[in-house]
C-alpha positions as CSV (number, residue, x, y, z in Angstrom):
1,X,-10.3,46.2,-51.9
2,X,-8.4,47.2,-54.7
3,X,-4.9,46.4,-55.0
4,X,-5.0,44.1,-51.9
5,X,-3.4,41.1,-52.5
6,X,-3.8,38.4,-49.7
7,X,-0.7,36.4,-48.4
8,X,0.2,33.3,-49.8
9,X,-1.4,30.4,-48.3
10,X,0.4,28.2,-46.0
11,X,1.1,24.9,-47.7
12,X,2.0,21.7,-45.4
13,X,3.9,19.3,-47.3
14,X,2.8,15.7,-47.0
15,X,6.4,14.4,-47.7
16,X,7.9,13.2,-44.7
17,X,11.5,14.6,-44.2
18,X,14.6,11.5,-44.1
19,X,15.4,10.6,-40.9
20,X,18.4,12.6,-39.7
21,X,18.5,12.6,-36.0
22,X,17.4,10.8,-32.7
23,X,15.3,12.4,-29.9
24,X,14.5,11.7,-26.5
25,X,10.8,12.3,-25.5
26,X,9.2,11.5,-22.5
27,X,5.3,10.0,-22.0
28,X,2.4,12.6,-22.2
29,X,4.7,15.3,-24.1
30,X,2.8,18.1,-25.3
31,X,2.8,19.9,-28.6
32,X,5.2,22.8,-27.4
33,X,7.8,20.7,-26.0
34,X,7.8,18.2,-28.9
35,X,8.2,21.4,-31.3
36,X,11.7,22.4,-29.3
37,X,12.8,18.9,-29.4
38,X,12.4,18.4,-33.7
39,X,13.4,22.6,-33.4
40,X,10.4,23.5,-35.6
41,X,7.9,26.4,-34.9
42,X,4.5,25.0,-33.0
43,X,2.4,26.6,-35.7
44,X,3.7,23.9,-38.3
45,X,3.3,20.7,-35.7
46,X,-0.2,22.4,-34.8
47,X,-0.6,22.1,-38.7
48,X,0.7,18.9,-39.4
49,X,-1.6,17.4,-36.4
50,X,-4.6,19.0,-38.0
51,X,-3.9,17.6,-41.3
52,X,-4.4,14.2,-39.4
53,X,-7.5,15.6,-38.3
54,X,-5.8,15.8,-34.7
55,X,-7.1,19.3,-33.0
56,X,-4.2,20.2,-31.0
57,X,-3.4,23.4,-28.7
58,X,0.1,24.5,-28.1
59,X,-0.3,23.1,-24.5
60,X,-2.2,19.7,-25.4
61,X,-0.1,16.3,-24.1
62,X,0.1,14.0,-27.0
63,X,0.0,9.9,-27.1
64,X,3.4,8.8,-27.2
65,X,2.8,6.9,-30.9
66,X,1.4,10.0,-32.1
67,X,3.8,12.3,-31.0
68,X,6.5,9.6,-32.5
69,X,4.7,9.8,-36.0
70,X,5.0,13.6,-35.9
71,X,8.4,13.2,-34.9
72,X,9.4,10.6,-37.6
73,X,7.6,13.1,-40.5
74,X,9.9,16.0,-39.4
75,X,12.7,13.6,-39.4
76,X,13.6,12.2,-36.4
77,X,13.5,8.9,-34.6
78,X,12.3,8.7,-31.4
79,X,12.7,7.3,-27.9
80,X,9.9,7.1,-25.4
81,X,11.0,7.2,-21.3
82,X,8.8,7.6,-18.6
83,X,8.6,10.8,-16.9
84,X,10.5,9.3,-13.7
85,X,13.3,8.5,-15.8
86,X,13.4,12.2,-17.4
87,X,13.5,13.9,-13.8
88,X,15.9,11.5,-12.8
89,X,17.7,12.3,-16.2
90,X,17.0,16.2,-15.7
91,X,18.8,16.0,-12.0
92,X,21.8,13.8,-12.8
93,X,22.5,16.6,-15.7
94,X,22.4,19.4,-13.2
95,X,24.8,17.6,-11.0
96,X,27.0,16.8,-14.0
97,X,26.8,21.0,-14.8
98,X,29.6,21.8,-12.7
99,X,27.7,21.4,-9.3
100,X,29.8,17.9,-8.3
101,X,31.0,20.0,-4.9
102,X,27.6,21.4,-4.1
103,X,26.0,17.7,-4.8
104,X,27.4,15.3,-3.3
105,X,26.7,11.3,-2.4
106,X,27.0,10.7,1.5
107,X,26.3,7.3,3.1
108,X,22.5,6.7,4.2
109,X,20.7,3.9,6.6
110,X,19.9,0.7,4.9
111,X,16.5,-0.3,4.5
112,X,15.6,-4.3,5.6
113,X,13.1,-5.8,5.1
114,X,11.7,-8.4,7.5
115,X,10.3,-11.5,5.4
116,X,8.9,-14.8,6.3
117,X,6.6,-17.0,7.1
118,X,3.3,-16.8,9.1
119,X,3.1,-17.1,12.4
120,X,7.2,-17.1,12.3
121,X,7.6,-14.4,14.7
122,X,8.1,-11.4,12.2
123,X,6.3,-8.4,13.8
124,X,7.1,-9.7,17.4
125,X,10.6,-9.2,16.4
126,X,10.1,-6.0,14.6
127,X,8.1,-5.1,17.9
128,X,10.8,-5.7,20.2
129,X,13.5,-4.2,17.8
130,X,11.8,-1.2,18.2
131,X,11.1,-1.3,21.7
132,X,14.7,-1.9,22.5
133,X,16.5,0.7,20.4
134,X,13.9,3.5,19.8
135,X,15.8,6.2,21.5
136,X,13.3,8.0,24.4
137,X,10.0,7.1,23.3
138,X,7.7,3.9,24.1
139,X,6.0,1.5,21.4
140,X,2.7,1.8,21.9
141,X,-0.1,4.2,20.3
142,X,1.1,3.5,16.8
143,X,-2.1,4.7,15.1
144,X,-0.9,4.8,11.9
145,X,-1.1,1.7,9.2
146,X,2.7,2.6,8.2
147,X,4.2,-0.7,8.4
148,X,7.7,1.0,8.0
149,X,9.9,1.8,11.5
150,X,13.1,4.1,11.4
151,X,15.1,2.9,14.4
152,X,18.2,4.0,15.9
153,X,20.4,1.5,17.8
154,X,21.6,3.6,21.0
155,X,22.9,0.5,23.0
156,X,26.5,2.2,24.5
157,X,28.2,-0.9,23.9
158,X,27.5,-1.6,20.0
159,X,30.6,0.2,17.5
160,X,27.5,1.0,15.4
161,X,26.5,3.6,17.9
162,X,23.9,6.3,16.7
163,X,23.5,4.5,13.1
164,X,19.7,4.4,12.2
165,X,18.0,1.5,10.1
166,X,14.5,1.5,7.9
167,X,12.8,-2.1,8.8
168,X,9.7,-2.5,6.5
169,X,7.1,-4.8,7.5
170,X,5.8,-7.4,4.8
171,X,2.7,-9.5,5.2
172,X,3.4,-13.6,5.9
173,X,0.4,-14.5,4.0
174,X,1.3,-16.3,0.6
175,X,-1.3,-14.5,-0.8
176,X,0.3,-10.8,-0.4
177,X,3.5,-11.9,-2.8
178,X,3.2,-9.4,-4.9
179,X,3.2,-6.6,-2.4
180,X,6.2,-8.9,-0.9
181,X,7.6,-8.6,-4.0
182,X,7.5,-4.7,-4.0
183,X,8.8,-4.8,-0.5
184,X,11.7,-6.9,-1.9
185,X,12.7,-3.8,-4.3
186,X,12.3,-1.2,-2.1
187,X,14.8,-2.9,-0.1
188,X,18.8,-2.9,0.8
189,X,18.6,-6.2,3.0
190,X,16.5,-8.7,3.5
191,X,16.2,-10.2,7.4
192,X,15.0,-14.0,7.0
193,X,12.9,-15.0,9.8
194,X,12.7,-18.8,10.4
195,X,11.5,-20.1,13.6
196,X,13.9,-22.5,14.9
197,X,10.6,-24.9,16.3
198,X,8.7,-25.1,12.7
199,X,11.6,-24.7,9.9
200,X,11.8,-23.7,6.4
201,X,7.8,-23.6,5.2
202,X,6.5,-22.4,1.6
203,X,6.5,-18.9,2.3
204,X,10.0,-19.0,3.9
205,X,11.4,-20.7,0.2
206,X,8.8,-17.8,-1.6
207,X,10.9,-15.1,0.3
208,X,14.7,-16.1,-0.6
209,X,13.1,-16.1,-4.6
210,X,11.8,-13.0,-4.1
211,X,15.5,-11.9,-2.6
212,X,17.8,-13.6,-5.2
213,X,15.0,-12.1,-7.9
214,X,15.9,-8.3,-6.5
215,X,19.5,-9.1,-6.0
216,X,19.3,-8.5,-2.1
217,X,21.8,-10.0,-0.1
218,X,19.9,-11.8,3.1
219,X,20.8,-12.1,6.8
220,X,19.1,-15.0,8.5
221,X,17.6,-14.8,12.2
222,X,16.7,-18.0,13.0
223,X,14.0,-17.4,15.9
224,X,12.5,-18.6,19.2
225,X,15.5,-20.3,20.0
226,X,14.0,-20.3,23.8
227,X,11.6,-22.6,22.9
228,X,12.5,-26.0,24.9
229,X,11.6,-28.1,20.7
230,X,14.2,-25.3,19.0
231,X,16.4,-27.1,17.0
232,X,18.4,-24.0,15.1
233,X,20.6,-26.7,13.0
234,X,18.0,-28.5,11.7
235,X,17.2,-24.5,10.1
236,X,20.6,-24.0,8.8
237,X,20.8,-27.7,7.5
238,X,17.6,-26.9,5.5
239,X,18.3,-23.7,4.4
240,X,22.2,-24.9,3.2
241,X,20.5,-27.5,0.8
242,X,18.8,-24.4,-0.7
243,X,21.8,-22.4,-1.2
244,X,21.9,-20.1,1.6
245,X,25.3,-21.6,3.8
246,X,26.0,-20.4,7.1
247,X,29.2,-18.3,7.5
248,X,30.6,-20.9,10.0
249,X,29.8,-23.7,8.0
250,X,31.9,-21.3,5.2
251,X,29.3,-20.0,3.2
252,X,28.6,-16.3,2.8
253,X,25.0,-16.0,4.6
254,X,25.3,-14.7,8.0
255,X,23.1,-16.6,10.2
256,X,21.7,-15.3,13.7
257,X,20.1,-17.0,16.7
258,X,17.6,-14.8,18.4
259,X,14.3,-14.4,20.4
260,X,11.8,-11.8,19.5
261,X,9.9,-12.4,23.1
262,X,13.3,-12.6,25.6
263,X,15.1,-9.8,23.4
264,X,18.2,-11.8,22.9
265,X,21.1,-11.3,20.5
266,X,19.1,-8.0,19.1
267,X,22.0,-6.1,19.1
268,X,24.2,-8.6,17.2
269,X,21.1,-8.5,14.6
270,X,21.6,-4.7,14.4
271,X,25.4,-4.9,13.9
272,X,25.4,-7.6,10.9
273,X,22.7,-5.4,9.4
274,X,25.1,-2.8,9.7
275,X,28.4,-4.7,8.5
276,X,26.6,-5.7,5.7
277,X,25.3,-2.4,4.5
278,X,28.6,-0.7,5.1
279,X,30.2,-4.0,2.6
280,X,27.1,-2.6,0.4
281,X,28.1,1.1,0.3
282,X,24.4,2.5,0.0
283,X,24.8,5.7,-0.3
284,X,22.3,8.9,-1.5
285,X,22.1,12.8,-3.0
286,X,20.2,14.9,0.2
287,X,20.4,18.0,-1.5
288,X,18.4,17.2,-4.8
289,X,14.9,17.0,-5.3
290,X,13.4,13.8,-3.6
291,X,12.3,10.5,-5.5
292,X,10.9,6.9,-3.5
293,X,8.1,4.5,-3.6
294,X,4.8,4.2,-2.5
295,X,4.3,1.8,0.4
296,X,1.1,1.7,1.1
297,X,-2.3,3.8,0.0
298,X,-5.2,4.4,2.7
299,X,-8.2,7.1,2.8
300,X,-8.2,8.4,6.2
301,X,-12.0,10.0,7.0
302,X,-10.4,13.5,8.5
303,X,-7.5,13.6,6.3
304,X,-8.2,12.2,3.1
305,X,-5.8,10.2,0.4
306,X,-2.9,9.4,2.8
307,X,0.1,7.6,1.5
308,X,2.7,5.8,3.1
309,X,6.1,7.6,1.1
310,X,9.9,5.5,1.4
311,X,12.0,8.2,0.4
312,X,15.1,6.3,-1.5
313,X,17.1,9.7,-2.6
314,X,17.1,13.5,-2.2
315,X,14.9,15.2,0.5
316,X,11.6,15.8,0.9
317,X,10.1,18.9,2.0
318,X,6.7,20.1,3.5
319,X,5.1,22.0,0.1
320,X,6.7,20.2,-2.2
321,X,5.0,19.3,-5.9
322,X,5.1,15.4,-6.7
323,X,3.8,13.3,-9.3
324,X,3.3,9.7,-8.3
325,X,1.6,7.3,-10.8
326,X,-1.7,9.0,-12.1
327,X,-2.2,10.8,-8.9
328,X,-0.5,14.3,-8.2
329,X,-0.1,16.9,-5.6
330,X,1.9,18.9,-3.0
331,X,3.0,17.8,0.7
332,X,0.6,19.4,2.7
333,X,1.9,17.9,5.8
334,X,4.4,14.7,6.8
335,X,4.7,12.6,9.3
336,X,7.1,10.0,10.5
337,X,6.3,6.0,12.1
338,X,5.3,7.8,15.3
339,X,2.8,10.7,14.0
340,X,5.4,13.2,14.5
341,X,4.9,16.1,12.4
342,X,8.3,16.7,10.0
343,X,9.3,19.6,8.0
344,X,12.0,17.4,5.7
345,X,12.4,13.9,5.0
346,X,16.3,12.4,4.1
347,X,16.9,9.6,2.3
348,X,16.2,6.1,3.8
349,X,13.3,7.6,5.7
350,X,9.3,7.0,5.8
351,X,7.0,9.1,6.4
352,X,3.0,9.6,5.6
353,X,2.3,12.2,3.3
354,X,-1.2,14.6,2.9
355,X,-2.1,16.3,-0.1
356,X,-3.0,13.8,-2.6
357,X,-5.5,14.5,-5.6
358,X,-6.3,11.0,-5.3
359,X,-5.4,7.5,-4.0
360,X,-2.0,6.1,-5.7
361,X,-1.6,2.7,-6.1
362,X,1.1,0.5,-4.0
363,X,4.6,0.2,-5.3
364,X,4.6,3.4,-7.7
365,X,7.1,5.9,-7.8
366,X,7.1,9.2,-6.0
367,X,8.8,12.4,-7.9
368,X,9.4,15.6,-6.5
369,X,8.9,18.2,-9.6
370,X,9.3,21.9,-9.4
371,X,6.4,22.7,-11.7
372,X,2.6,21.9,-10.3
373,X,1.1,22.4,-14.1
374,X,3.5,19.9,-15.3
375,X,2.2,17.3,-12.7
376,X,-1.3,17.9,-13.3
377,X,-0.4,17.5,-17.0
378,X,1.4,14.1,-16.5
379,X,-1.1,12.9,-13.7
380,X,-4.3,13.6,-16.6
381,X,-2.2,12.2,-19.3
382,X,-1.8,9.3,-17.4
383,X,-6.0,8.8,-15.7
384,X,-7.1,8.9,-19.3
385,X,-5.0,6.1,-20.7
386,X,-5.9,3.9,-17.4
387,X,-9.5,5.0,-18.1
388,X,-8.8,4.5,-22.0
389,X,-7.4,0.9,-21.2
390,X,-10.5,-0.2,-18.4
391,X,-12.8,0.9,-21.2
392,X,-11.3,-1.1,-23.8
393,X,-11.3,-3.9,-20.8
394,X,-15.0,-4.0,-20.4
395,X,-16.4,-3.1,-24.1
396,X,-14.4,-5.7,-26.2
397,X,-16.8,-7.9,-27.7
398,X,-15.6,-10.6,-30.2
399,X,-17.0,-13.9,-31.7
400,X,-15.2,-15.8,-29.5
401,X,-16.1,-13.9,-26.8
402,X,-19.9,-14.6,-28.2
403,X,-19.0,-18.4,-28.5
404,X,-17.4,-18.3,-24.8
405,X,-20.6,-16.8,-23.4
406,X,-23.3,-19.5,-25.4
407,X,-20.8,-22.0,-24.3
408,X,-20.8,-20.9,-20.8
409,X,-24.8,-19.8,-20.2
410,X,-25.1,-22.7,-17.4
411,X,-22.4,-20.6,-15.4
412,X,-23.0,-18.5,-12.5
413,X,-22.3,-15.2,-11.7
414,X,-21.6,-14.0,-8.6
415,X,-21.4,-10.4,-8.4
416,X,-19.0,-9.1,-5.9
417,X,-17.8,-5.5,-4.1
418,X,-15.1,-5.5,-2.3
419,X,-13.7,-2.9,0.0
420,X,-11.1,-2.7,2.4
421,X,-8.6,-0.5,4.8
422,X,-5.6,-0.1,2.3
423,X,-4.7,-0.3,-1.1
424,X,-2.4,-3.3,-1.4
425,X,-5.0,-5.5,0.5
426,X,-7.6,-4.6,-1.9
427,X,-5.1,-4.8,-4.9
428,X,-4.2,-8.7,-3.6
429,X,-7.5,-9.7,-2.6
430,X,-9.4,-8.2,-6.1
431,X,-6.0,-10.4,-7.6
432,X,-7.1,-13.5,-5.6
433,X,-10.6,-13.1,-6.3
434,X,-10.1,-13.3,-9.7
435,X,-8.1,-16.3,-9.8
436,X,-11.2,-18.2,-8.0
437,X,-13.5,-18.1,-11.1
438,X,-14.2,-21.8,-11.8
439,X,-16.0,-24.0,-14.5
440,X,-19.3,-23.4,-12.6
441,X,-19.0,-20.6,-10.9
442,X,-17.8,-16.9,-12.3
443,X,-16.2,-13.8,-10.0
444,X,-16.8,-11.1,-11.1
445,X,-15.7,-7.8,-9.5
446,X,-18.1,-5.0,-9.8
447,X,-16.2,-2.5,-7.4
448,X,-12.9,-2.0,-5.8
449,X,-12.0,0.6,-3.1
450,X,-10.7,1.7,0.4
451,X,-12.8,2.9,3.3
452,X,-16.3,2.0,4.6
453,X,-18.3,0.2,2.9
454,X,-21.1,3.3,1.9
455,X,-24.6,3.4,1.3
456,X,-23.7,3.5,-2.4
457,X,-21.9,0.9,-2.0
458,X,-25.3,-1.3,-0.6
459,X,-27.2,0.4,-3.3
460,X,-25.0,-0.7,-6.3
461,X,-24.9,-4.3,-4.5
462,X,-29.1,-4.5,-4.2
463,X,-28.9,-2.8,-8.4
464,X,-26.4,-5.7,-9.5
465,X,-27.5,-8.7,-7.1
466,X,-23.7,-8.8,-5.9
467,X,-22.4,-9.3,-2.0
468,X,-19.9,-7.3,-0.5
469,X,-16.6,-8.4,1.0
470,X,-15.5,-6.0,3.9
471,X,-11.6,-6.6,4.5
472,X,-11.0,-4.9,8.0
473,X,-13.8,-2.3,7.4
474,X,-17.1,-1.8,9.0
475,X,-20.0,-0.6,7.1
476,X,-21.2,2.8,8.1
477,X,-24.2,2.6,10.3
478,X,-27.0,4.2,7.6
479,X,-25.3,1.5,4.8
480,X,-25.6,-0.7,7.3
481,X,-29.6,-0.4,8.2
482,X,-30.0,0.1,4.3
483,X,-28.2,-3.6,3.5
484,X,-30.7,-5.0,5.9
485,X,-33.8,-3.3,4.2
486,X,-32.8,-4.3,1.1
487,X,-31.7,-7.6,2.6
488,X,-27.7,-7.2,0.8
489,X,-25.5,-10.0,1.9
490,X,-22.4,-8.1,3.6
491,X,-19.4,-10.3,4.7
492,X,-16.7,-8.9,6.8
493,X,-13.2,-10.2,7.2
494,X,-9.5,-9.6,9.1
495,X,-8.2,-12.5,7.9
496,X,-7.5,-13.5,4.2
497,X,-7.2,-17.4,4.1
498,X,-10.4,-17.2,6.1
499,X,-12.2,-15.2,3.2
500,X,-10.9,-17.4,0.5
501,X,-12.0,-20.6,2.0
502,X,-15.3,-19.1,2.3
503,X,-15.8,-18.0,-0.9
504,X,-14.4,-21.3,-2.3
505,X,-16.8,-22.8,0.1
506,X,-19.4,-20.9,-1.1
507,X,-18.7,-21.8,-4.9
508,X,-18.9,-25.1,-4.5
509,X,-22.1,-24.9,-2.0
510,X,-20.4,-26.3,0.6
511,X,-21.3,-23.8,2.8
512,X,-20.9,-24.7,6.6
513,X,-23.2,-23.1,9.6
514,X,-21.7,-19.7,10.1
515,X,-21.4,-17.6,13.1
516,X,-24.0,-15.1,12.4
517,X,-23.6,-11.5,14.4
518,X,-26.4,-9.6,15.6
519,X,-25.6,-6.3,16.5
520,X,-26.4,-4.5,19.8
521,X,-25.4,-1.3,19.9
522,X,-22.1,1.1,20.0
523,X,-20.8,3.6,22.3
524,X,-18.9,7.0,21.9
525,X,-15.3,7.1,23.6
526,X,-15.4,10.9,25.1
527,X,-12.5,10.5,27.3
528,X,-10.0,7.4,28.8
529,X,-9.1,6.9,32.0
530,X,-6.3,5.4,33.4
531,X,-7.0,3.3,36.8
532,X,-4.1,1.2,38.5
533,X,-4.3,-2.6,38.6
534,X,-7.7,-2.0,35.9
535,X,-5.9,-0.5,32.8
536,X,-8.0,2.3,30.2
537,X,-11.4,2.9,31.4
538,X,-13.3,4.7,27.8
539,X,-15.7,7.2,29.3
540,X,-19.0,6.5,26.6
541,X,-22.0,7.6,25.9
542,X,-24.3,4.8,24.1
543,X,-25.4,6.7,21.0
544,X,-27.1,3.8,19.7
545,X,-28.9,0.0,20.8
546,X,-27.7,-0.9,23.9
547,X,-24.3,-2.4,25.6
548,X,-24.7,-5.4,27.6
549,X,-22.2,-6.5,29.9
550,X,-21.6,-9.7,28.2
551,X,-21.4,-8.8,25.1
552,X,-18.6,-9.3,22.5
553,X,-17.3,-5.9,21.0
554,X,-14.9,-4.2,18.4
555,X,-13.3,-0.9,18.3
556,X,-13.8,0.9,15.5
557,X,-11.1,4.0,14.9
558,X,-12.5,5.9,11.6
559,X,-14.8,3.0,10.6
560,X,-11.7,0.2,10.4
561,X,-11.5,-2.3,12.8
562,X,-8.6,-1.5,15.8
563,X,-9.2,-5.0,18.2
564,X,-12.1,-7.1,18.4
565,X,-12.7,-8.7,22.0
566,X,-14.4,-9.0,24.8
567,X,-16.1,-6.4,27.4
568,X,-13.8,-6.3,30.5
569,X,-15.9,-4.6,32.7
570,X,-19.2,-2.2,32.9
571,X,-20.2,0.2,35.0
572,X,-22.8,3.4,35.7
573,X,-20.7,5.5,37.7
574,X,-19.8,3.7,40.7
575,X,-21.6,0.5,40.3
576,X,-21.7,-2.5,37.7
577,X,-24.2,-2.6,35.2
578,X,-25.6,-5.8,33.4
579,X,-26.8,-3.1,30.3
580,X,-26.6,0.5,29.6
581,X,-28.9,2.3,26.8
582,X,-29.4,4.6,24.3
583,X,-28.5,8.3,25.6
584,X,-26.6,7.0,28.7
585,X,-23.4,7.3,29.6
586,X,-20.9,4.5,30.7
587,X,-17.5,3.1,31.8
588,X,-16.2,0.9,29.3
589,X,-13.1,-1.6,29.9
590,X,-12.3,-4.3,27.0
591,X,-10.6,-7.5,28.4
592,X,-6.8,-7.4,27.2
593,X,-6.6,-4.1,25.6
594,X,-5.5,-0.7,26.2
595,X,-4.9,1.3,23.9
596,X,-8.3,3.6,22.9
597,X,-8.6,7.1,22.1
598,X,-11.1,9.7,22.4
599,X,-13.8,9.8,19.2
600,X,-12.8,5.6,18.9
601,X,-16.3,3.6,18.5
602,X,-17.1,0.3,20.6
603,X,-19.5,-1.5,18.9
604,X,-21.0,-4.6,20.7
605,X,-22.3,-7.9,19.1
606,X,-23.4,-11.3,20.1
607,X,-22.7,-14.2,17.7
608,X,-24.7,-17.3,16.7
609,X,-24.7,-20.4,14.7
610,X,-26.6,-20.7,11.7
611,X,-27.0,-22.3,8.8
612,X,-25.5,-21.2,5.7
613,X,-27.2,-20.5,2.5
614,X,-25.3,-21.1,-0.7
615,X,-24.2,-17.7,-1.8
616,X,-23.8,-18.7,-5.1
């Protein structure tokens, strides 16, 4: 056209400017927020980016080393947080805005957790704790894998009338230390149970580390002091030459004599708890937006990624938006330690959560935020760098890597799949698996995960030659009949020790007989009875095989194991039956245990002794 003239063209300069300021940026930033940090126009960051042969849109999240180049060309140094820290910056700013009044700290209930060694009397106490000062309500029917109990102490006598306490439960195994270890930090207090029969034992001198490595101060209750062989000085004599001196010897540890089983001096437990959180001065923000740590991780069948949520500040609220590690999403529903439904969660409090994306990992922080397509930004950011860093994992390949394998060609692989009920039990075990490799024999772990074990689970097993270890799961009944067609070794476990002695066992072809199980048959729970001087009667219908009255059985409540035991008693209506088969219904007792529910699964077994092939 004549006389047109077309603009100039835009000209990015390749000379970096000098470094004039300092910026704060968080993880996973994206271009427009990194443009009103260096207060440049997006256009020219979207330009510089190409020039680096970088396509970028205005919403894209950048790597934090990239977005720290493009920061340092338009002259400014950087500093990387995590996005927890920037909410937790973001909130502290809007309380330092003028809003002191409306925001305000108020004490909160400490959080204790119970540590010790196995067998030491840990849950029993928790148990009884719980029994004793839960204010109108019973124990029993805990259904949920929550491990965390909010109790209130409501004895009439005690000064610390109406206070409430968070007691987290912490495996005694020494093989769950790191989830010990996360238990530790969540923490206010730590309770110290030694049993006053057995003494300080490894796991007893692993727990006061993990305390003095979190900076926890530690109440010791030196229990079963009812046993006639207690000898509760001996406890304090050992646990003085390590540091922790009674108060009436005058150190600074408080020291308390109980018994889980008779209930005594519970109440003088609850009140040092008390005197020493009030010395503490724990206190907490209710009105801002919530922040905690993940517990525990589990996929429930009906409800999906559930996640066991200790809320340490602010209040969470049914609807909510939260990011938590690489998984996001909002608070469908809440619950608290007795499947109560709750609308609001205050500090010190846990409670299940629904309305995951996906399953979080144990021990990573929870964050309320008020935008959803932030969280899904930060959530994706963060799934492709854990999927950038796995890949990187598996496909490095290096001379020495080369030389390693020729060097090693005599060694075995044994292929393995684990699965189990939640996600710290598979995180430790996958640990402890890895640790076993020796000089002859190699772990390798093909596939992690909680739930059943699937049918694609038995497939990728039969593909890869690899067994699968079941950690308190059963595998669904079609995986099941399709592990035995394709003859997949499947070895199923409650008890950790027990799995690690078998797999060392295994690697060094030491193999014992082993009790093999040959399944019978399982039953549908349609109703429960109750019947005096009997206990719960499960109304069933066999829906597969057949129930003999013999046998040995489990319960299965959404596939995971809920009691293994013995058949109490069996009977077609009125009379007892030696068997019962497919398509009939049935009265099912199991010897020593009560508690089944409707839509639970008793599935009956009879075990053998064989002889054990080398699995590896």
């Amino acid at each position: 056209m004549k006389g047109y003239v077309p603009p100039p063209r835009m000209v990015v300069s390749n000379e970096p400017m000098p470094i004039t300021r300092n910026i704060t940026i968080t993880e996973g930033i994206s271009v427009k927020d990194l443009a009103e940090k260096l207060d440049i126009r997006a256009k020219d960051l979207i330009s510089r980016l190409l020039s680096r042969g970088v396509f970028a849109t205005i919403n894209q999240t950048l790597d934090a080393e990239l977005a720290s180049e493009m920061a340092r060309f338009f002259g400014a140094d950087t500093n990387v947080i995590t996005f927890e820290e920037q909410a937790s910056k973001d909130i502290d700013a809007a309380a330092a805005g003028g809003e002191e009044s409306a925001i305000e700290a108020t004490p909160r209930p400490p959080v204790v957790t119970i540590m010790g060694h196995v067998d030491h009397g840990k849950t029993t106490l928790l148990d009884s704790i719980r029994l004793t000062n839960v204010a109108g309500g019973e124990a029993g029917g805990i259904t949920q894998h929550i491990g965390a109990y909010k109790v209130r102490i409501t004895d009439t006598e005690s000064p610390a009338l109406g206070r409430e306490i968070v007691f987290l439960d912490t495996p005694g195994h020494e093989a769950f230390t790191r989830m010990r270890s996360r238990g530790a930090k969540a923490t206010d207090i730590v309770v110290l149970v030694v049993a006053a029969d057995d003494g300080v034992m490894p796991q007893t001198l692993e727990a006061i580390d993990h305390a003095h490595a979190a900076e926890v101060p530690i109440i010791v209750a030196v229990n079963k002091i009812d046993k006639p062989d207690a000898l509760p000085d001996r406890v304090k004599k050992q646990l003085a030459d390590r540091g922790l001196v009674p108060e009436d010897w005058g150190g600074k540890t408080v020291f308390v004599d109980v018994s889980a089983k008779k209930k005594t001096n519970l109440n003088l437990l609850m009140e040092m708890i008390c005197l020493v959180a009030d010395l503490a001065e724990l206190k907490a923000t209710p009105e801002r937006a919530a922040t905690g740590v993940v517990l525990e991780a589990k996929l429930d069948r009906g409800r999906g990624p559930v996640a066991t949520v200790l809320v340490q500040n602010g209040t969470l609220n049914a609807g909510d938006n939260f990011v938590v590690g690489n998984v996001f999403g909002k608070v469908r529903a809440m619950f608290d330690d007795r499947g109560a439904a709750l609308e609001s969660a205050p500090p010190s409090t846990p409670v299940e959560i629904l309305g995951l994306e996906g399953l979080p990992q144990a021990g990573d922080q929870f964050v309320v935020v008020a935008d959803r397509d932030k969280a899904r930004g930060i959530s994706e950011y963060r799934e492709q760098k854990a999927r950038e860093a796995a890949l990187a994992k598996s496909s490095r390949v290096s001379l020495e890597g080369l030389a390693e394998q020729i060097k090693t060609a005599g060694t075995k692989e044994l292929n393995i799949i684990l699965k189990g009920d939640v996600q710290g039990s598979v995180e430790v075990l996958s640990d402890l698996l890895s640790k076993l490799s020796n000089d002859k024999v190699r772990l390798k772990l093909l596939r992690s995960g909680v739930g059943a074990i699937t049918e694609t689970d038995v497939l990728l097993a039969s593909a890869s030659n690899a067994i699968i270890i079941g950690f308190n799961v059963r595998p669904e009944r079609k995986a099941q009949e399709l592990a035995e067609q394709e003859e997949v070794d499947i070895r199923l476990h409650s008890i950790i020790y027990e799995l690690q002695d078998e797999i060392k066992r295994a690697m060094s072809g030491l193999l014992e007989p082993t009790i093999k199980e040959t399944y019978q048959g399982r039953a549908e729970v349609l109703e429960t009875f109750r019947i005096p001087k009997v206990g719960t009667v499960a109304g069933c219908r066999v829906i597969d095989g057949l129930i003999k009255r013999d046998a040995e059985v489990r319960l299965l409540r959404d596939n995971v194991v809920v009691f293994k035991g013995k058949i109490g008693s069996l009977r077609r209506f009125k009379d007892d039956a030696k068997e019962v088969t497919n398509g009939m219904e049935c009265g099912i007792s199991i010897a020593n245990y009560g508690d089944i529910k409707a839509r639970d699964v008793i599935e009956a077994f009879t075990t053998t002794r064989v002889a054990a092939e080398v699995i590896a």
